[in-house]
Every structure is written in C-alpha cells, then in structure tokens.
N, C-alpha and C positions, 0 to 999 in steps of 0.2 A: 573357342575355335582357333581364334590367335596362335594359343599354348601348343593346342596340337598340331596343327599347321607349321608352327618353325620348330618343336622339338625346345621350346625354352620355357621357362616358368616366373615369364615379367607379369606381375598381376595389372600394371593398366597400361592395355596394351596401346590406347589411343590417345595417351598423352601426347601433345606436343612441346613439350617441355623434352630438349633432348641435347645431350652433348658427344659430340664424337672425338675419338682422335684423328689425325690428319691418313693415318693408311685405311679405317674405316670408311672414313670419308670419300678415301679414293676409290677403296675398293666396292662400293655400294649404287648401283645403278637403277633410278628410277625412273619407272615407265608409266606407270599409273597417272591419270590427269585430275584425280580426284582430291588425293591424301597421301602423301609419302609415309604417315605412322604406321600403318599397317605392313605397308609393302616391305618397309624397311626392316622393322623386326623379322621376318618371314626371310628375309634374303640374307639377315645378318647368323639366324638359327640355320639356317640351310647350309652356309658358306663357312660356318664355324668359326665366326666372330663373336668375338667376346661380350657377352650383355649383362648389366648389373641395372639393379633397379636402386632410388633413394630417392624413401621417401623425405615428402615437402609437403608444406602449406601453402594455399593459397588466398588470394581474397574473394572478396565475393562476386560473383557475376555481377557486371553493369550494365549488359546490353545481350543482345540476341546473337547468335553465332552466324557469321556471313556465308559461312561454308555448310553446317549442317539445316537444310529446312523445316525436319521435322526428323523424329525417329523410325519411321517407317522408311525413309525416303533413304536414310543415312545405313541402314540395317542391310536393304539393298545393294546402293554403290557397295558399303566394307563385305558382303558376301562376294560379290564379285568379281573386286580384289584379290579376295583371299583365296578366291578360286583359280583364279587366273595366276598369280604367284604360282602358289603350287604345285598345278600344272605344269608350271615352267621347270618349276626343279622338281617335282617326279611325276613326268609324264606317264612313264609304263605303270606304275602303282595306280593311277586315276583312269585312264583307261582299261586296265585290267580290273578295276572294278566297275565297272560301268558294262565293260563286255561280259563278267561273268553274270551281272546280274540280268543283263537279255538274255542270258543261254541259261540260265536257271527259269525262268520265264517260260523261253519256248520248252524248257524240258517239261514242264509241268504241263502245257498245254497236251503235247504229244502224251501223257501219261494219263491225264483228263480222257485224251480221242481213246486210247488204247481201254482203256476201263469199258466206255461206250459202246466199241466194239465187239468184247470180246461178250457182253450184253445182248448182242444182237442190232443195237441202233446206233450203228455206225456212221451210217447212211446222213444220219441227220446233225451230225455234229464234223461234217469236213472242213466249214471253216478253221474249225481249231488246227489241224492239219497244216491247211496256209498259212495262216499267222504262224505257226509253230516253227514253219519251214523260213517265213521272211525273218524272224525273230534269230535262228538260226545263222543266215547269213550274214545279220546286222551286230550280231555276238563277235563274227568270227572276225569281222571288219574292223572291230572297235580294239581286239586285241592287233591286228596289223598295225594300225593307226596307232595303239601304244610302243612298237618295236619301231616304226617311222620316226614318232615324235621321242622317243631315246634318244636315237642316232641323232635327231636333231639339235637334244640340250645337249649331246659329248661337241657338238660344234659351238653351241652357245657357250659353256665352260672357255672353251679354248678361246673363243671373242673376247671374254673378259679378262682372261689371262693379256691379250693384247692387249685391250684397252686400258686396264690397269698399267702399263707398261708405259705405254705412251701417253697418261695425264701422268703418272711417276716424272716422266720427261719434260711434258710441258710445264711441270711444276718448277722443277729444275731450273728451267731456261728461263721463267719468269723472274725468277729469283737472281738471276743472273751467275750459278754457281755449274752451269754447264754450258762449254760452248757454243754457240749455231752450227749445225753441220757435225755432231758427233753421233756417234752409233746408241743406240740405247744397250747394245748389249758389253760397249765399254765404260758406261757410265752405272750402270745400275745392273744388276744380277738377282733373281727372284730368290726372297727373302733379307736381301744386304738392307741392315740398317742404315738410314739416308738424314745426315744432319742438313740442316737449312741455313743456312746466313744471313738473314733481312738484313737492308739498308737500315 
C-alpha cells in the first residue's frame, strides 16, 4: 500500500531506522500523531525526494513495542495514515474515485428500475429510482469536493514552499551565519546550495 501510495519501491516501509539529509529534513512535514514512517516515505515519494533503501541486521526483540498494541490495532492507525497522506497530495484522484464509484452505483440501480419497468413492474421497484437519484447527487458532490480540495493542496504546496523557506532561515540564524533582520529572499534563493558553519 506504502509502494503505491508514494510512487517508490522501499521494501520495509515501517522501519524506524532512518537517516535523512539536512534539506530532507527541512523539507518534510509531519502531521500524523501516530508514526512519522509511513507519512514520511509517502511525502518524501510525492514531493520527489530521493529514497534508498540499506539493508541491515538487527538484534533480537527484548521487550514489547510501546507504540504498536497489537496488529489489528496498528493495520488500522497505518491505513489511515496512508489515507490521509494521500489525500493530501492527490485529492482530485481519491475523490474522483470515490465519486465515480457512487455514480456507477446509482447507474446500475437506474438500469435495475428501467429493466423492471420496461417488464411491466415498475410500480414495485421505485425505491431503486431514489436511491439511484440520491446516489446521483452524492457522485456529483464527491467530484466538486475533488476540484475544491485540488485548489486546496495548490495552496498547501505553496505553504510549504514557505515554510521550507523560513526553517532554511531559522536555521541559518541559529547557526549564527545570517543576520537578525535579513530578508530571506537575500539570503537564500529556492534551490541555492546553503553551507553551514557550527561553532
């Protein structure tokens, strides 16, 4: 689900075992209160950051996971992570499937009434009619709601284009190699390689 959901082909997607580099790091926003492994692969495959897998060995389990309670439990939260990511980076795709498959729904009920009808026992099968008809609307809603929540992630994109921007900055100013009170768009330029100086 992982693989297909970010567009990448890490085989264990729920390692925590992870190293980033410092513009990964900046650039990767977690929202999830569960698990960053998931979300993070999914935002790193969306946003077209670079991912490599290496394997390793580990030791043996000593104790119980404080985070996962069982596998039913944990199968749950990561679907709905993984939904939720998603979502965020292709709303109109999840939506438009979700609407087309209510309006394949009510078409078939409508093709069900029309059969019955054209039978002579029309009469008896109207509910299909209504549902067919709410089904209908709740199709056409669901593709609205995909064209809404677009326009929404083109605004989310451009937030993180900020945001990335201004920790670039605050990184900067921690480090002491940018002044207090400089512009970020004279210190840093989207894409300029940026060396660091630690004390």
């Amino acid at each position: 689900m992982v693989r297909q959901a970010s567009g990448t082909r890490i085989p264990d997607a729920t390692s925590g075992f992870r190293a980033y580099s410092r513009e990964a790091a900046l650039a990767l926003n977690v929202v999830s209160d569960y698990t960053y492994t998931l979300e993070t692969i999914i935002q790193a495959g969306k946003r077209g950051i670079a991912l490599a897998h290496v394997p390793i060995t580990t030791n043996e389990q000593t104790r119980e996971s404080r985070l996962i309670r069982s596998v039913p439990d944990y199968l749950r939260h990561s679907t709905i992570t993984i939904l939720r990511i998603y979502a965020m980076y292709e709303p109109l795709r999840v939506f438009f499937i979700i609407g087309a498959v209510v309006l394949v729904v009510s078409l078939l009920l409508g093709v069900r009434y029309l059969y019955f009808f054209f039978l002579g026992e029309g009469k008896g099968h109207i509910q299909s009619v209504v549902l067919a008809g709410v089904l209908v609307v709740l199709g056409f809603q669901m593709l609205l709601i995909g064209l809404v929540a677009d326009l929404v992630s083109v605004n989310r994109r451009l937030g993180e284009e900020v945001l990335l921007r201004v920790k670039r900055l605050e990184l900067e100013r921690v480090r002491g190699t940018v002044p207090a009170g400089s512009e970020p768009s004279e210190q840093i330029e989207e894409g300029d390689e940026v060396s660091i100086h630690g004390p």
